[in-house]
C-alpha positions as CSV (number, residue, x, y, z in Angstrom):
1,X,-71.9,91.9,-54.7
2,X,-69.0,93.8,-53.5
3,X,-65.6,92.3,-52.9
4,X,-62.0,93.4,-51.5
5,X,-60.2,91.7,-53.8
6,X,-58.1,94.9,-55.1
7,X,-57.5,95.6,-51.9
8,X,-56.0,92.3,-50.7
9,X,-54.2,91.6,-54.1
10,X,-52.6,95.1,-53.9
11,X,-51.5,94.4,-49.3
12,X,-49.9,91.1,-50.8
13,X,-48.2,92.3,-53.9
14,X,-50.5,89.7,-56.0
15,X,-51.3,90.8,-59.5
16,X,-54.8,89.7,-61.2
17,X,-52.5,87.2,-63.3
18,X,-51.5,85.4,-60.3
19,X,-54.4,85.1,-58.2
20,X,-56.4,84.3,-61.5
21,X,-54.0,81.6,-62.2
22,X,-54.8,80.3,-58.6
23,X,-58.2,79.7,-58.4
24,X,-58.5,78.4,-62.1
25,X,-59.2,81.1,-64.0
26,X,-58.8,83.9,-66.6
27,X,-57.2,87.4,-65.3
28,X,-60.5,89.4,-67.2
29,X,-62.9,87.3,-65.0
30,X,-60.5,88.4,-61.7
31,X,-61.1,92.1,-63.3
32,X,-64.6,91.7,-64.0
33,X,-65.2,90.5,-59.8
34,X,-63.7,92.8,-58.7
35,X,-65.3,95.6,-60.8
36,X,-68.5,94.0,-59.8
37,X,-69.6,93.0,-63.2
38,X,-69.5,89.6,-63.0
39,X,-70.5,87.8,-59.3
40,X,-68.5,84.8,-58.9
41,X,-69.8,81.1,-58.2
42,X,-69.8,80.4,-54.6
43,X,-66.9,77.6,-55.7
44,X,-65.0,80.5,-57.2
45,X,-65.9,82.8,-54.3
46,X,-64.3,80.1,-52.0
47,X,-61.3,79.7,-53.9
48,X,-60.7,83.3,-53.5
49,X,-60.9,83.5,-50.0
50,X,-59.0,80.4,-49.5
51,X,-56.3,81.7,-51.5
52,X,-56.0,84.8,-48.9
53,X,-56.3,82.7,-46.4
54,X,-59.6,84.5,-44.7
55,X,-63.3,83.8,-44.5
56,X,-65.4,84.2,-47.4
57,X,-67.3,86.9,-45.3
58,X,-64.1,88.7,-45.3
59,X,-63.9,89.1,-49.0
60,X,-67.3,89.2,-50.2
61,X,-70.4,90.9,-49.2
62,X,-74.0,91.5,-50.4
63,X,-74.0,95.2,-49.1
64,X,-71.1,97.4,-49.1
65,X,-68.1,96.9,-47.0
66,X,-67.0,99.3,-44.6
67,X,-63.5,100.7,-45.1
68,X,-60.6,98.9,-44.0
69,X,-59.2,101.8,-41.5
70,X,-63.2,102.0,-40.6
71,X,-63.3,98.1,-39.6
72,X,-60.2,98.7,-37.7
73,X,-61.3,101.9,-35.7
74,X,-64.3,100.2,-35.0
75,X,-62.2,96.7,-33.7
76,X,-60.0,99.2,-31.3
77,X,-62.9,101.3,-29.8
């Protein structure tokens, strides 16, 4: 599973701490998602994107994501 989790905790200035603390659990399991070690519950995967306020689409994926400045060029073409 892949994830942008770094990437939206880093654009809203939210360390693993807090956004662990958010959806209900520990910072290492935030680190281990996002490392791709561990794949979260869907119930975990939807507290996650309902915490950044974007689908669950948005933050998880099954095959690589593109880039952010990719998905962007590609929205503006």
């Amino acid at each position: 599973m892949h994830d942008r989790i770094a990437v939206l905790r880093a654009d809203r200035g939210v360390s693993r701490k807090e956004l662990a603390d958010a959806v209900g659990v520990h910072p290492q399991t935030i680190g281990y998602v996002e490392r791709g070690e561990y794949s979260p519950s869907l119930a975990l995967a939807l507290r996650i994107a309902r915490f950044f306020d974007l689908p669950v689409e948005a933050v998880f994926s099954l095959d690589p994501l593109p880039s952010l400045s990719e998905e962007l060029l590609r929205r503006t073409s």
